[in-house]
C-alpha positions in Angstrom: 25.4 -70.3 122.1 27.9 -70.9 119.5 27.9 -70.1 115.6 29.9 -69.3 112.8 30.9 -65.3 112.8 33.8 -63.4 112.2 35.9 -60.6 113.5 38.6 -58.3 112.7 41.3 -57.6 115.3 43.4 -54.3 114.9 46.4 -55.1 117.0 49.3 -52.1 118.0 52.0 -52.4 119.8 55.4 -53.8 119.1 54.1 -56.4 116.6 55.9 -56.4 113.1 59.2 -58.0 112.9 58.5 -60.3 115.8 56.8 -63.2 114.1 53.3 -62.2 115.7 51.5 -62.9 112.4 53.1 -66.4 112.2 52.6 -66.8 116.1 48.8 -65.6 115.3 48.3 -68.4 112.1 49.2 -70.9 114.2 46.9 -70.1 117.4 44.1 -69.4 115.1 44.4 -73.2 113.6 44.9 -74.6 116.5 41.6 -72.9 117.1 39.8 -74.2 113.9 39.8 -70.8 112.4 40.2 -69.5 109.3 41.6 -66.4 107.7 44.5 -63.8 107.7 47.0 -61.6 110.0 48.5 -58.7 107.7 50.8 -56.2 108.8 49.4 -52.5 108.3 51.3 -49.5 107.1 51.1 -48.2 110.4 53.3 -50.9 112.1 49.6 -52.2 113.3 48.8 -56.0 112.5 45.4 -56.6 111.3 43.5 -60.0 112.2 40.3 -61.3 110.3 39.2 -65.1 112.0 36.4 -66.7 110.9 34.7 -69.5 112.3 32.9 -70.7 115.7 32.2 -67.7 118.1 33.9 -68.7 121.3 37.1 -69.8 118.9 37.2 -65.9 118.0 36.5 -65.1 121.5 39.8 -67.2 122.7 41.8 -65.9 119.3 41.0 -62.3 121.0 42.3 -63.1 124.2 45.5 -64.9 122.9 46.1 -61.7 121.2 47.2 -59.8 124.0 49.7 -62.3 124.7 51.3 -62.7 120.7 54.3 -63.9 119.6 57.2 -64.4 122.9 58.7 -61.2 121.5 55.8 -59.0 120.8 54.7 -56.0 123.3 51.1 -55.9 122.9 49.3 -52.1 123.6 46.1 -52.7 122.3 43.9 -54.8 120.6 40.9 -53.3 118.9 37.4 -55.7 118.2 35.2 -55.2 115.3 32.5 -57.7 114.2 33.0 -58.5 110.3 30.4 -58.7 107.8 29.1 -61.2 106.1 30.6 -60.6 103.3 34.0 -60.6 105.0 33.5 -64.2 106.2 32.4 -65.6 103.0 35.6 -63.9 101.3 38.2 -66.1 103.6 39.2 -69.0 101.8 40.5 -72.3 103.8 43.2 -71.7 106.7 44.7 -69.0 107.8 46.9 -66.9 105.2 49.6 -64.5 106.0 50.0 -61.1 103.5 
């Protein structure tokens, strides 16, 4: 059954400097999802995606893959609150 949610994606690896949150934007619109890819002070990227459930599901899986450059190690899954989803503007931002 399909609805609206939201996740956040924790995503290691080699994944700054490669154009994975660019890579990430684009797959997410092509998805119909909104929200924002943010590079952590870790060298971790950090995914929120908003919007119809099997959308996120397939946004998840794409992330193993990332940008043509990227070495993807992990990607972590947490459901977001409510109160995350209803802070994402429009699109898909990039911080």
């Amino acid at each position: 059954m399909s609805g609206v949610r939201a996740a956040r994606f924790v995503v290691s690896g080699r994944v700054q400097g490669v154009a994975f949150r660019a890579y990430t934007r684009q797959q997410a619109l092509l998805l119909g999802l909104r929200g924002r890819a943010v590079n952590l002070r870790d060298g971790r990227v950090e995914v929120l995606a908003a919007g119809d459930i099997d959308a996120i599901d397939r946004l998840g899986d794409w992330l193993w893959q990332g940008s043509p450059l990227a070495r993807v190690e992990d990607v972590q899954r947490h459901e977001a609150s409510a109160a995350d989803a209803a802070g994402i503007d429009g699109g898909f931002a990039i911080g």
